[in-house]
MIKE-504890 format. One record per residue: residue number from 1; residue in one letter; chain; y, x, z of N, C-alpha, C, CB in turn. Coordinates in steps of 0.001 Angstrom, whole numbers, plus 500000, padded with zeros to 6 digits. Glycine has a CB too. Layout:
N
PT    nr   rest   kette       nv       nu       nw      cav      cau      caw       cv       cu       cw      cbv      cbu      cbw
PT   NUM      A       A        Y        X        Z        Y        X        Z        Y        X        Z        Y        X        Z
...
***
This chain:
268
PT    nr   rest   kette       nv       nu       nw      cav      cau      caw       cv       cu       cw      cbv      cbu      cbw
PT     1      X       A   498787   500831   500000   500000   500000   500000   501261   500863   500000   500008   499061   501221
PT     2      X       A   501292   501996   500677   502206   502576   501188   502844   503432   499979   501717   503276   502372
PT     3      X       A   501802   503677   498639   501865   504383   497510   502583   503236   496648   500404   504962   496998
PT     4      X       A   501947   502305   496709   501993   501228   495980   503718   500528   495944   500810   500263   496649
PT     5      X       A   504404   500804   497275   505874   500637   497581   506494   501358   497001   506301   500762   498747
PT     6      X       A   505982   503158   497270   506557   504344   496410   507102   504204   495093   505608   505262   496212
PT     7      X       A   505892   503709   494304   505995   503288   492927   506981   502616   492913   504985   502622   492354
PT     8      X       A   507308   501620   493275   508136   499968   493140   509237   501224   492915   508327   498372   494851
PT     9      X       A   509794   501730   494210   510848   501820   494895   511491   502851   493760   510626   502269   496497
PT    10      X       A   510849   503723   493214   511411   505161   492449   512123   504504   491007   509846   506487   491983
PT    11      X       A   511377   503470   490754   511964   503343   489567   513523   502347   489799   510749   502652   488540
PT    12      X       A   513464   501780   490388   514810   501034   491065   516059   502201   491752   514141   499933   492535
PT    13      X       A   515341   503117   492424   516223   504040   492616   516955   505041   491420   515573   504720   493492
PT    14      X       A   516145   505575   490404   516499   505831   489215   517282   504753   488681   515449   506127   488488
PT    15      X       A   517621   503728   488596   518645   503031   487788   519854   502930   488735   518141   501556   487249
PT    16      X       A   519429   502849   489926   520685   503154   490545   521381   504516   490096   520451   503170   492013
PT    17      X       A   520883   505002   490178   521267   506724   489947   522467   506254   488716   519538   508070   489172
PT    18      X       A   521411   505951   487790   521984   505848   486042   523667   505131   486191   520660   504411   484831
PT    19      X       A   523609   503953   487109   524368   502955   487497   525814   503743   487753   523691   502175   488770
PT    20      X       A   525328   504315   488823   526178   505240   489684   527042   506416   488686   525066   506057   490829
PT    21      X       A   526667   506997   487749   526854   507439   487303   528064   507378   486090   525979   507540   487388
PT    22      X       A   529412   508373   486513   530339   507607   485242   530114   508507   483964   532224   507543   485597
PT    23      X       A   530058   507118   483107   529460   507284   481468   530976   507929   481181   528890   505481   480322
PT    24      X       A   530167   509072   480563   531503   510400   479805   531971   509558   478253   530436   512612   479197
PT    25      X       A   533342   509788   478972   534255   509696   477603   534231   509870   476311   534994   510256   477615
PT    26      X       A   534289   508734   475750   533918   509540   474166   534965   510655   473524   533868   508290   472881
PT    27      X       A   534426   511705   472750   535430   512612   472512   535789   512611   470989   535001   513970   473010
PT    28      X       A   536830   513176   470942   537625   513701   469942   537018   513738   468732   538056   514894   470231
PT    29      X       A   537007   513552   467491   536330   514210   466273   537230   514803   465280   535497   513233   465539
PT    30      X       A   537079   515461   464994   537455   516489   463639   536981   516674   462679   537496   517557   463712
PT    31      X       A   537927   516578   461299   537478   516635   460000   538338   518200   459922   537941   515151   458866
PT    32      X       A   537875   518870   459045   538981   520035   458262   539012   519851   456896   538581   521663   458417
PT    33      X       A   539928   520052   456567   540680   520342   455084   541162   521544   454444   541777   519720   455034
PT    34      X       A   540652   522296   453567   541362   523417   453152   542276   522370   451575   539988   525052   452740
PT    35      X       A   543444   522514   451259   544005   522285   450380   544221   523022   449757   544668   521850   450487
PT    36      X       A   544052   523139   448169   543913   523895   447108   544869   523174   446355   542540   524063   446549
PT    37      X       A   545147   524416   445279   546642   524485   444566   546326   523381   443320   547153   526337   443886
PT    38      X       A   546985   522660   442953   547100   521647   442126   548504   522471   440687   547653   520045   443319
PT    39      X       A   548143   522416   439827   549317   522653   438469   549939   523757   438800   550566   521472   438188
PT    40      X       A   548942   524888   439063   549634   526299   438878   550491   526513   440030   550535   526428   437531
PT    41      X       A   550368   525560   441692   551411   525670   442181   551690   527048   443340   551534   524362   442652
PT    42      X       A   550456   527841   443403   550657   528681   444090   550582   528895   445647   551488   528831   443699
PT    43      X       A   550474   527146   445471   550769   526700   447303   548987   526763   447808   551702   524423   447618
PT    44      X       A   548877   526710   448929   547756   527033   449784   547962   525586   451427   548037   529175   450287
PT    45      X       A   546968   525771   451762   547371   524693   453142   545895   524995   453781   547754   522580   452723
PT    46      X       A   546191   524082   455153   545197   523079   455589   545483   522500   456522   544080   523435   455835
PT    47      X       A   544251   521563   457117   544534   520019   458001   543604   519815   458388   544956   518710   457422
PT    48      X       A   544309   519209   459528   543041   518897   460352   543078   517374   460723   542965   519835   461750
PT    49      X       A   542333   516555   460232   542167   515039   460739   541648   514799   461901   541398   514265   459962
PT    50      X       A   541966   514723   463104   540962   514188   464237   541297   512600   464774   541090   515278   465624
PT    51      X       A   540026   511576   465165   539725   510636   465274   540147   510915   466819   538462   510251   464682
PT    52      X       A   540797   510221   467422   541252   509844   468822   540424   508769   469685   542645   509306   468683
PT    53      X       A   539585   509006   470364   538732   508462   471197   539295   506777   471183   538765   509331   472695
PT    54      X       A   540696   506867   471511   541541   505827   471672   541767   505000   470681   542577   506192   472030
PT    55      X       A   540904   505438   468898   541252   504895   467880   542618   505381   466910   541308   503709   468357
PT    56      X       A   542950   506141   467254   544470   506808   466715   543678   508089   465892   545844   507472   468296
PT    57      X       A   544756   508157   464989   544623   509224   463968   545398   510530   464112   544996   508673   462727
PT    58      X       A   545177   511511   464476   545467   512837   464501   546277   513653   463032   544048   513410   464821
PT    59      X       A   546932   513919   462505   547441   514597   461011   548015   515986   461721   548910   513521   459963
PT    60      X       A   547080   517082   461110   547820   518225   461482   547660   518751   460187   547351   519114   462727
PT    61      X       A   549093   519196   459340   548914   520259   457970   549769   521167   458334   549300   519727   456370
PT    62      X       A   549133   522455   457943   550365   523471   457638   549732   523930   456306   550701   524868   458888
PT    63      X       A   551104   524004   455106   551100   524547   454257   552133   525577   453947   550952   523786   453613
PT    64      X       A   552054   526578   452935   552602   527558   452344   552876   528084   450874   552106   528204   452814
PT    65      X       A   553295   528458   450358   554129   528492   449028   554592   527512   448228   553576   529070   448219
PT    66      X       A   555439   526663   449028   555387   525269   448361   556869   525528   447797   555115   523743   449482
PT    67      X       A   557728   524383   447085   558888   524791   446766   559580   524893   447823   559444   524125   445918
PT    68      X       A   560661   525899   448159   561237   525505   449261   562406   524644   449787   561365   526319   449581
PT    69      X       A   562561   524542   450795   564161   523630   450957   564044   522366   450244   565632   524450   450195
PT    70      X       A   562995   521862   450079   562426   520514   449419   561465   519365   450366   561436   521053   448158
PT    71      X       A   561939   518005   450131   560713   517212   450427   559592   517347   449666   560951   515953   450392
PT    72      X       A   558656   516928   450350   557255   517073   449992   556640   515642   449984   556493   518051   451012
PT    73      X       A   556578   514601   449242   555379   513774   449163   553889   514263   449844   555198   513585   447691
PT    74      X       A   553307   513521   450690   552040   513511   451101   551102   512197   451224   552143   514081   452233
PT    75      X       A   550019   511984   450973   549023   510929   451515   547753   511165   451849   548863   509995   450726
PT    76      X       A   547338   510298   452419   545930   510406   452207   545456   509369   451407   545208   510430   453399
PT    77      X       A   544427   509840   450434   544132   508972   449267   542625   508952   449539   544628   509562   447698
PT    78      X       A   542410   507634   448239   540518   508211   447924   540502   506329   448307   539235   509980   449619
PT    79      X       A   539392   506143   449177   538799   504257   449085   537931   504633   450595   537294   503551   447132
PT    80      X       A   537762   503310   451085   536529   503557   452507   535705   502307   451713   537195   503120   454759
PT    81      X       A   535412   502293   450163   534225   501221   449755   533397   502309   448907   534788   499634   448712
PT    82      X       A   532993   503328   449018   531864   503823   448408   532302   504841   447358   531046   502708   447834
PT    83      X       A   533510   504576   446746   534097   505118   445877   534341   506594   445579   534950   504606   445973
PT    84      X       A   533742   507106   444987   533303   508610   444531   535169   509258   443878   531646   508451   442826
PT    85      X       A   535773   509210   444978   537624   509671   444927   537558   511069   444807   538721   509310   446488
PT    86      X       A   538196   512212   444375   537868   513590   444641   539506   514474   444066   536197   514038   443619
PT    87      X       A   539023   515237   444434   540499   515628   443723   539945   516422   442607   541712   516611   444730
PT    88      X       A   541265   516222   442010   541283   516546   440373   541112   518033   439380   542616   516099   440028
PT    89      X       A   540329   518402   438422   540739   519625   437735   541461   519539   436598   539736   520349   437424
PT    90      X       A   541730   520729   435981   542205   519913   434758   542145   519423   433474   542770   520112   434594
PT    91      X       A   541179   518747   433748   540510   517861   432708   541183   516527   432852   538885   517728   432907
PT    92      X       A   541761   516356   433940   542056   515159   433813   543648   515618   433318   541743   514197   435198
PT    93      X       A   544102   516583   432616   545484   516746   432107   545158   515891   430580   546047   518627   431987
PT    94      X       A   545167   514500   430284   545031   513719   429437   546077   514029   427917   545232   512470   430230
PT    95      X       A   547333   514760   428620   548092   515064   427496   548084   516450   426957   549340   514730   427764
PT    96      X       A   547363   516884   427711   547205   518465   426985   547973   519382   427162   547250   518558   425684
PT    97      X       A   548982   519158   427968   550773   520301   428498   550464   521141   429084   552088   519789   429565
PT    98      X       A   549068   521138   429992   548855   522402   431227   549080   521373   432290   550136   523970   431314
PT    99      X       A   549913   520298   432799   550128   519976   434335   549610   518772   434194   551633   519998   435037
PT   100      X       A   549286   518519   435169   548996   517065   435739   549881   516500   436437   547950   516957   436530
PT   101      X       A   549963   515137   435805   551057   514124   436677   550240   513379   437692   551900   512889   435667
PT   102      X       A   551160   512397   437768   550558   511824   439209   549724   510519   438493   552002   511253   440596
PT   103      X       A   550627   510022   437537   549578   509273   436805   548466   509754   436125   550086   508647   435976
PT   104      X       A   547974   510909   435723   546988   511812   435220   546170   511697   436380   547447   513293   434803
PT   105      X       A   546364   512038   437717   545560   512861   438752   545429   511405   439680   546498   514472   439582
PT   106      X       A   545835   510353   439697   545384   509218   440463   544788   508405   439887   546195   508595   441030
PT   107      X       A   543915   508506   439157   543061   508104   438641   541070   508399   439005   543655   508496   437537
PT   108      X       A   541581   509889   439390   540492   510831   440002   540668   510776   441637   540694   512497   439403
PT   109      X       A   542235   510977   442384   541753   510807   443597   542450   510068   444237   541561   511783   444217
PT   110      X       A   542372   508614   443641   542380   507146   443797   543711   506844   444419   541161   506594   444685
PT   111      X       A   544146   505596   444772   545060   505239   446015   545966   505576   446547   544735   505225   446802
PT   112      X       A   547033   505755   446826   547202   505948   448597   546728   504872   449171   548730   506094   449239
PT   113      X       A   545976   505494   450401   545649   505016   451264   546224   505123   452160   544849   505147   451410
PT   114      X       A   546959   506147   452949   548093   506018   454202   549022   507053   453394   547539   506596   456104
PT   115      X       A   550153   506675   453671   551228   507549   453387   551276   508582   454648   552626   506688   453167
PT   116      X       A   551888   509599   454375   552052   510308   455481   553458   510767   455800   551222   511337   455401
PT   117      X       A   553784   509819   456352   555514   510209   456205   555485   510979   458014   556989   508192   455925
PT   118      X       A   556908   511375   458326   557770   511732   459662   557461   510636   460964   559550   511634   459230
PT   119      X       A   558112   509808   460273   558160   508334   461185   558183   507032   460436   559509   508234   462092
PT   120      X       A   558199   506289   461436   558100   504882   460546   556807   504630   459773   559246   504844   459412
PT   121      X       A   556309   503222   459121   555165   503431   459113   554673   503782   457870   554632   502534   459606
PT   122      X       A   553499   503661   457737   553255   504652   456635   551794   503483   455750   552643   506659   457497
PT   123      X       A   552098   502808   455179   551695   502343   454050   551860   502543   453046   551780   501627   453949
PT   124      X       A   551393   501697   451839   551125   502823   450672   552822   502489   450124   549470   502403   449244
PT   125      X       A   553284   501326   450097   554869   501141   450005   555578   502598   450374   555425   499869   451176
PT   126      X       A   555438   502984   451668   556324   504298   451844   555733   505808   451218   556513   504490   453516
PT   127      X       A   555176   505787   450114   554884   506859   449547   555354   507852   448770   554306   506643   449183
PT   128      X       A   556626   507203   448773   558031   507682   448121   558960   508196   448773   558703   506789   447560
PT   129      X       A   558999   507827   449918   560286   507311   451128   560655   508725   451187   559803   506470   452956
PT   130      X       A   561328   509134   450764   561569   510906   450412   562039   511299   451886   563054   511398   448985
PT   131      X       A   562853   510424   452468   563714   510411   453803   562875   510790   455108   564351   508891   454040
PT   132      X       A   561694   510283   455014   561001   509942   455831   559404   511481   455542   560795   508038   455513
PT   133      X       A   559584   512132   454428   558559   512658   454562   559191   514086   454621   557541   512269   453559
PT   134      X       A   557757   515127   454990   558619   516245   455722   559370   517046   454232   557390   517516   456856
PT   135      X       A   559869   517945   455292   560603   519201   454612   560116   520604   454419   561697   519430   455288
PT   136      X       A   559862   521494   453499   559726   522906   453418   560949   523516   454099   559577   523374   451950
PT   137      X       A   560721   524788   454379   562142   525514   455044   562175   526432   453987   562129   526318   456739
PT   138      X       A   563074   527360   454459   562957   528365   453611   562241   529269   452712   563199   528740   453974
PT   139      X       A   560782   529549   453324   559928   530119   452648   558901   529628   451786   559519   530683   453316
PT   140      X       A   559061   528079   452105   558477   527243   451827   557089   526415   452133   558614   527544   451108
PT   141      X       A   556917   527051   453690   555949   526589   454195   556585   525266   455104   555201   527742   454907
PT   142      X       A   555277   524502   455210   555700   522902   455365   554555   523146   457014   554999   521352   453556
PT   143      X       A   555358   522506   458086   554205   521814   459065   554252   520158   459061   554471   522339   460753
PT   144      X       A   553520   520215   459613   553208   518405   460152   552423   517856   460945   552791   517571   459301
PT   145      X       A   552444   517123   461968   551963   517118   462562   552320   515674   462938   551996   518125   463102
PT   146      X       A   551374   514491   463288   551933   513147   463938   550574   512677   464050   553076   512087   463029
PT   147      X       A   550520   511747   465312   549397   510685   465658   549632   509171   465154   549250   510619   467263
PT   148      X       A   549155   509091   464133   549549   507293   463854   548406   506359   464637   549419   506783   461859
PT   149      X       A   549057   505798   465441   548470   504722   466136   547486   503719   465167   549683   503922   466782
PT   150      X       A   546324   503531   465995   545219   502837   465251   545219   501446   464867   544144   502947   465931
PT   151      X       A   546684   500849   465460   547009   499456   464911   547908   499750   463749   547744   498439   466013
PT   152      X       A   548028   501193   463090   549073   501182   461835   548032   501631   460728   550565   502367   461988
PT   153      X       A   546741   501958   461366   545795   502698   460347   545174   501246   458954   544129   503503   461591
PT   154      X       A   544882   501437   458224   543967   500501   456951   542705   500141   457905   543342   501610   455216
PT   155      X       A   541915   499620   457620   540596   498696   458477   539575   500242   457517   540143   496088   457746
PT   156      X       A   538946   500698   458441   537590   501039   457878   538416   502711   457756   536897   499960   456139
PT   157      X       A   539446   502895   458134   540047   504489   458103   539351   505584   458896   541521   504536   458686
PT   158      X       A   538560   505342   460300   537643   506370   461027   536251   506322   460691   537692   506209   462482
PT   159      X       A   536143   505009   460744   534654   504799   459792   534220   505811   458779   534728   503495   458868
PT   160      X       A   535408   505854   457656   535177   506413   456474   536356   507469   456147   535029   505302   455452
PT   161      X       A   536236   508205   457588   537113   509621   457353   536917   510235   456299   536933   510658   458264
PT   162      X       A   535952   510949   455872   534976   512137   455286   535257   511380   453704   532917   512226   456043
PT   163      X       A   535743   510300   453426   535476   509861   452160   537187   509929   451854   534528   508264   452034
PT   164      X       A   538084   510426   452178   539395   510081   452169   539645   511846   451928   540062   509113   453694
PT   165      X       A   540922   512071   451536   541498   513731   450763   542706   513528   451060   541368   514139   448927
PT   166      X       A   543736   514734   451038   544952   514873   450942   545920   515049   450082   545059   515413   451399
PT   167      X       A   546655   514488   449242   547390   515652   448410   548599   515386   448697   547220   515748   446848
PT   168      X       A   549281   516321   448335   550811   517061   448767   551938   517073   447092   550345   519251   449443
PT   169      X       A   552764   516881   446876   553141   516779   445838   554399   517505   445969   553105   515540   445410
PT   170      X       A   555042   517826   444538   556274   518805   444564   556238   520290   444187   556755   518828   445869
PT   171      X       A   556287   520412   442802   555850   521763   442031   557585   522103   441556   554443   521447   440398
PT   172      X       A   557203   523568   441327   558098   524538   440772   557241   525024   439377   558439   525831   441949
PT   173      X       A   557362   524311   438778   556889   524982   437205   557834   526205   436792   557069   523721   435829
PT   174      X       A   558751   526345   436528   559556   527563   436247   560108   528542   437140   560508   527215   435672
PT   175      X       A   559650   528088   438235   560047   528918   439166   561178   529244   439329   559564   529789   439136
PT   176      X       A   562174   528464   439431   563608   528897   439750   564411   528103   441489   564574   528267   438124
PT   177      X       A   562841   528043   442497   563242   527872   443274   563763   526083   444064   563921   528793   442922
PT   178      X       A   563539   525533   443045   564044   523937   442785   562853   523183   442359   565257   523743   441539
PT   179      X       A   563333   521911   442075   563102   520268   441731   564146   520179   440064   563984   518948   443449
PT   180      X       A   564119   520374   439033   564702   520399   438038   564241   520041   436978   565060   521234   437931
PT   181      X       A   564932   519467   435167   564158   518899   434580   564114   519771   433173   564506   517485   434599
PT   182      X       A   564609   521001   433618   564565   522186   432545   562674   521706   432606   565303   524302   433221
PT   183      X       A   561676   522400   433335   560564   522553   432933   559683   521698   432273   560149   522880   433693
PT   184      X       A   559648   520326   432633   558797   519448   431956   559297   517920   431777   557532   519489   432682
PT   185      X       A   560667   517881   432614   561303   517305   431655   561019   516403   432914   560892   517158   430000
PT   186      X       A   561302   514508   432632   561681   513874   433597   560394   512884   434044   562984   513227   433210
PT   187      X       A   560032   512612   435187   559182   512230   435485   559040   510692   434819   559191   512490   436743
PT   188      X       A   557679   510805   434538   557073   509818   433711   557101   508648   434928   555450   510305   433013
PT   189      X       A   556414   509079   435908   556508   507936   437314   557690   507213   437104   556655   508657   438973
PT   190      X       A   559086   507704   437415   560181   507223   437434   560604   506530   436377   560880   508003   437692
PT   191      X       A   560091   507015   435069   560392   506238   433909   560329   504839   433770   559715   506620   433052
PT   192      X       A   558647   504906   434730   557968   503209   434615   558603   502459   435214   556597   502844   435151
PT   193      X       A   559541   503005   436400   559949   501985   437364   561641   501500   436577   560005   502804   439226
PT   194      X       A   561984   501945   435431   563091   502194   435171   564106   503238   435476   563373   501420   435385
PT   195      X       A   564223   504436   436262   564826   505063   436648   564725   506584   435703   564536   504907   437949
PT   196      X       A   566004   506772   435002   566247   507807   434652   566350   509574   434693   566713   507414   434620
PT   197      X       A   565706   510594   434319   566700   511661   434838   566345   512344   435802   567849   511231   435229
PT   198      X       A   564858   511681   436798   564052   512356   437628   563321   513393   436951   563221   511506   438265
PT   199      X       A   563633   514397   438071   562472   516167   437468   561063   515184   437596   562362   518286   439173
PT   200      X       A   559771   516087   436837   558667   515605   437036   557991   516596   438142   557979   515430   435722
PT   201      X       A   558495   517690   438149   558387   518458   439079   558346   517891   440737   559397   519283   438764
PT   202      X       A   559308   516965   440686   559284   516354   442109   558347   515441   442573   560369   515730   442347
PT   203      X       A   557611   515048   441367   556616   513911   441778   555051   514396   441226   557147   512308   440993
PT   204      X       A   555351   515538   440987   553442   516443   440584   552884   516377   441430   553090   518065   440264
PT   205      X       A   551692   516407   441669   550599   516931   442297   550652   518827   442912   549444   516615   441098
PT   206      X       A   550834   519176   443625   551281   520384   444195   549775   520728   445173   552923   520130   445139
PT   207      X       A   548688   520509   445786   547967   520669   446429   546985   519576   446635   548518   521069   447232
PT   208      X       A   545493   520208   446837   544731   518657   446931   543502   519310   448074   543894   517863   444964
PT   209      X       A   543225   518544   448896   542087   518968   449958   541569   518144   450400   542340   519628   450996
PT   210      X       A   539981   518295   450332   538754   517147   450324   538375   517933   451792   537284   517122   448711
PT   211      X       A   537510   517123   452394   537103   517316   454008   535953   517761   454127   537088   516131   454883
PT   212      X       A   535757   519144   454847   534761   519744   454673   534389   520097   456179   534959   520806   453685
PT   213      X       A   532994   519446   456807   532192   519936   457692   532815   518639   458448   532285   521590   458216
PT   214      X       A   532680   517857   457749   533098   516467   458379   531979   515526   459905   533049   515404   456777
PT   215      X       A   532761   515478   460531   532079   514897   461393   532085   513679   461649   532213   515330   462231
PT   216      X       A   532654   512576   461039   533170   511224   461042   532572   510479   459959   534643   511183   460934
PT   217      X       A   532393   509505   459679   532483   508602   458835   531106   508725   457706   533933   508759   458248
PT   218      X       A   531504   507866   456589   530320   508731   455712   530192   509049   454651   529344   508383   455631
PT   219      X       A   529592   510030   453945   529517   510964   452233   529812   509712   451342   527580   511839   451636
PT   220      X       A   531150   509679   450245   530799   509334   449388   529659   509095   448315   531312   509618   449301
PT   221      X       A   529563   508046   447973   528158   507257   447840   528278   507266   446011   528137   505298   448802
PT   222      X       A   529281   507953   445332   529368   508183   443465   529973   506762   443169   527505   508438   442412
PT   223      X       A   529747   506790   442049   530643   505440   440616   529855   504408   441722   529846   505312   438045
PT   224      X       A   530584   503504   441257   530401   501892   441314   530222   501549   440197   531455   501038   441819
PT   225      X       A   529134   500430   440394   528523   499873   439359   529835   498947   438574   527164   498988   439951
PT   226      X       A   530719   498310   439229   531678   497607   438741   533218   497985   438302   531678   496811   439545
PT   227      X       A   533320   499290   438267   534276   500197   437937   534390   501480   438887   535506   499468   437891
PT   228      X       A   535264   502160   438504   535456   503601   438575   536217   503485   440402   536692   504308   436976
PT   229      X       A   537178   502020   440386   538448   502031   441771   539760   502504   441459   538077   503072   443068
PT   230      X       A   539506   503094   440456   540803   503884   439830   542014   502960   439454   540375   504675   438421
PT   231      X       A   543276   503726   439593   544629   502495   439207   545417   502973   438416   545647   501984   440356
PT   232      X       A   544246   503513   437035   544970   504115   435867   545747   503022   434822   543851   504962   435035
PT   233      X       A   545706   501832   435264   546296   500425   434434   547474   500477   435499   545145   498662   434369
PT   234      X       A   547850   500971   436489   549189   500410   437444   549655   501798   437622   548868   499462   439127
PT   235      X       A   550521   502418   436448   551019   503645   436819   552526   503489   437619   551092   504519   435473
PT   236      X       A   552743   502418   438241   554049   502007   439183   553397   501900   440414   554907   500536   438814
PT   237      X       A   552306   502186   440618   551841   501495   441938   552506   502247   442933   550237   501476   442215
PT   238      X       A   553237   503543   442892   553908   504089   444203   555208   502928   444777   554654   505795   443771
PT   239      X       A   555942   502212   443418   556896   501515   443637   556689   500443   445068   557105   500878   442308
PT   240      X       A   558076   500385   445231   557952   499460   446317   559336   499755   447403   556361   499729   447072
PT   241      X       A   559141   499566   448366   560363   499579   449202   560963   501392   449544   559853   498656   450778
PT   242      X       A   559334   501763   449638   559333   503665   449689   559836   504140   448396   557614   504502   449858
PT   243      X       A   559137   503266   447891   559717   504315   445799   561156   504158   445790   559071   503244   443683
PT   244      X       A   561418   502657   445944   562857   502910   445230   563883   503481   446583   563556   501183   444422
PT   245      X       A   563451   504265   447566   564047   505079   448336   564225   506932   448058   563325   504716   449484
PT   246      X       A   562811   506886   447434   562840   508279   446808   563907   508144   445649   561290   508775   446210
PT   247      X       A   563224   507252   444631   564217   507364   443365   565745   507391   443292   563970   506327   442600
PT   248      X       A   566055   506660   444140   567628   506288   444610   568291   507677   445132   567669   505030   446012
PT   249      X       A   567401   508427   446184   567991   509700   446683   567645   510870   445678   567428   510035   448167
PT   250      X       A   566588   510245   444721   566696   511884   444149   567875   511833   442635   564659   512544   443513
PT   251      X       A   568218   510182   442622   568736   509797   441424   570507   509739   441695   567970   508292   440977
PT   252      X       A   570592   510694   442994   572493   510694   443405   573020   512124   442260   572945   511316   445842
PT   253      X       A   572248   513211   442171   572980   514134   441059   572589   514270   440307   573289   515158   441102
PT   254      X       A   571633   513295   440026   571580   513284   438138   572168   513141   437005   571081   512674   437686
PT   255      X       A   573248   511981   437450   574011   512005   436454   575588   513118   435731   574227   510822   436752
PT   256      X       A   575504   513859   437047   575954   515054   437245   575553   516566   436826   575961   514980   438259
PT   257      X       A   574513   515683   436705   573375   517871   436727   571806   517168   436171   572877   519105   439507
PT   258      X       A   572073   517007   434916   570819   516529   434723   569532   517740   434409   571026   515518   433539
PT   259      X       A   570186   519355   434160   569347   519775   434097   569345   521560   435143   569192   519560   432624
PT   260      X       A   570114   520699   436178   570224   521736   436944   569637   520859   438373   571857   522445   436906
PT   261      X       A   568946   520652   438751   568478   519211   439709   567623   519915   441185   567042   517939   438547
PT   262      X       A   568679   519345   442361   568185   519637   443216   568100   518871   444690   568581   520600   443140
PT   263      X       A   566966   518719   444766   567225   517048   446099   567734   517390   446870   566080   516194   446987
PT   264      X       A   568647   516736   447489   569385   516647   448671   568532   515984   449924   570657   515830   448335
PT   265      X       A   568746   517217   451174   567955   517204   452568   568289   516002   453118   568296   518372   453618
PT   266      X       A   567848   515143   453997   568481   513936   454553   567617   514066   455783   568400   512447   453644
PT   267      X       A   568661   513745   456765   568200   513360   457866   567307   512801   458840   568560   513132   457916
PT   268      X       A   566562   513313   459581   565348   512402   459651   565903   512330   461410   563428   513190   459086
***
């Protein structure tokens, strides 16, 4: 009998134990990003995505050789439905010039999916918001760094970390230090929306970085049977309340300096 209690008793005491015991915090996760140079740009980076226990999103980039004394467009692009998003080579330069535009190269790595601006929020509307996204300094290295709260994130954004990329936009084709429309002349983006006289330089593709040693979410899964996801039929899709904020600020000395063109810093 006295064995027979033993028994009872050990296994009841073990769940107490378990009971008693405070269940550890879930932790942190991390994606990394090395970003690679997009249209000859010379620039280099990386980032670090981490998933916040709390549901919040982590954005850490530092990049280098970018243009300097310039805004920088950033997002995170790509789909959280299966969608085989990647960043681009240049094959997808459709016109044959050497560079890729943004309508060329979003076709391959899909969307914005979060904008990545300073402050304020960051939907795909603010993907333009020139005001709002960071600055190069002098040498032309860019930091960044912000936690966007998990009630500003898209549905299915930690889920499907590992399936999402970065790119960074804002090339120096001629290298004279600027945003100008000596090199390739005026951005096709801006054209669509109606707006005149924009460098294309300011709205290139400048850097692209896919997530490597991912710990979140899960491997892109290739094509869809029902299309590609791609929004090569909506080459305006940056437009919106963010676009016509970029266009407007980069469209104050154009009519002044149409081929001497250089954005003006604004306040954040």
């Amino acid at each position: 009998m006295k064995l027979r209690r033993a028994l009872l008793v050990l296994p009841a005491a073990a769940a107490a134990l378990l009971l008693a015991t405070p269940t550890a915090a879930l932790a942190d996760e991390s994606v990394q990003v090395k970003l690679l140079q997009l249209n000859h740009s010379g620039a280099t980076g990386t980032a670090t995505l981490t998933a916040m226990d709390d549901g919040d999103l982590k954005v850490s980039i530092r990049s280098s050789g970018l243009v300097p004394n310039s805004p920088h467009a950033q997002h995170l692009h790509g789909s959280t439905q299966g969608m085989d998003f990647h960043c681009p080579d240049m094959s997808a330069d459709t016109n044959h010039n050497g560079y890729l535009t943004t309508e060329e190269g979003m076709p391959v790595y899909g969307d914005i999916f979060i904008s990545l601006t300073t402050k304020g929020d960051v939907a795909k509307a603010s993907g333009l918001a020139i005001d709002r996204m960071p600055m190069s300094d002098a040498k032309g290295n860019l930091k960044y760094d912000r936690t966007i709260p998990g009630a500003d994130l898209p549905p299915g954004t930690i889920a499907h970390l590992k399936d999402l990329h970065i790119v960074q936009h804002g090339i120096d084709a001629n290298h004279n230090g600027k945003y100008d429309v000596a090199a390739l002349g005026e951005s096709t983006l801006a054209k669509s929306g109606g707006l005149n006289g924009i460098p294309e330089e300011a709205t290139a593709p400048a850097l692209c970085g896919m997530v490597s040693g991912a710990a979140v979410g899960s491997v892109p899964v290739g094509g869809v049977s029902t299309g590609d996801g791609s929004t090569r039929h909506d080459p305006a899709i940056w437009y919106g309340t963010g676009g016509v904020a970029l266009l407007a600020a980069l469209g104050i000395a154009v009519a002044a300096r149409r081929r001497d063109f250089v954005l003006p810093r604004t306040e954040r």
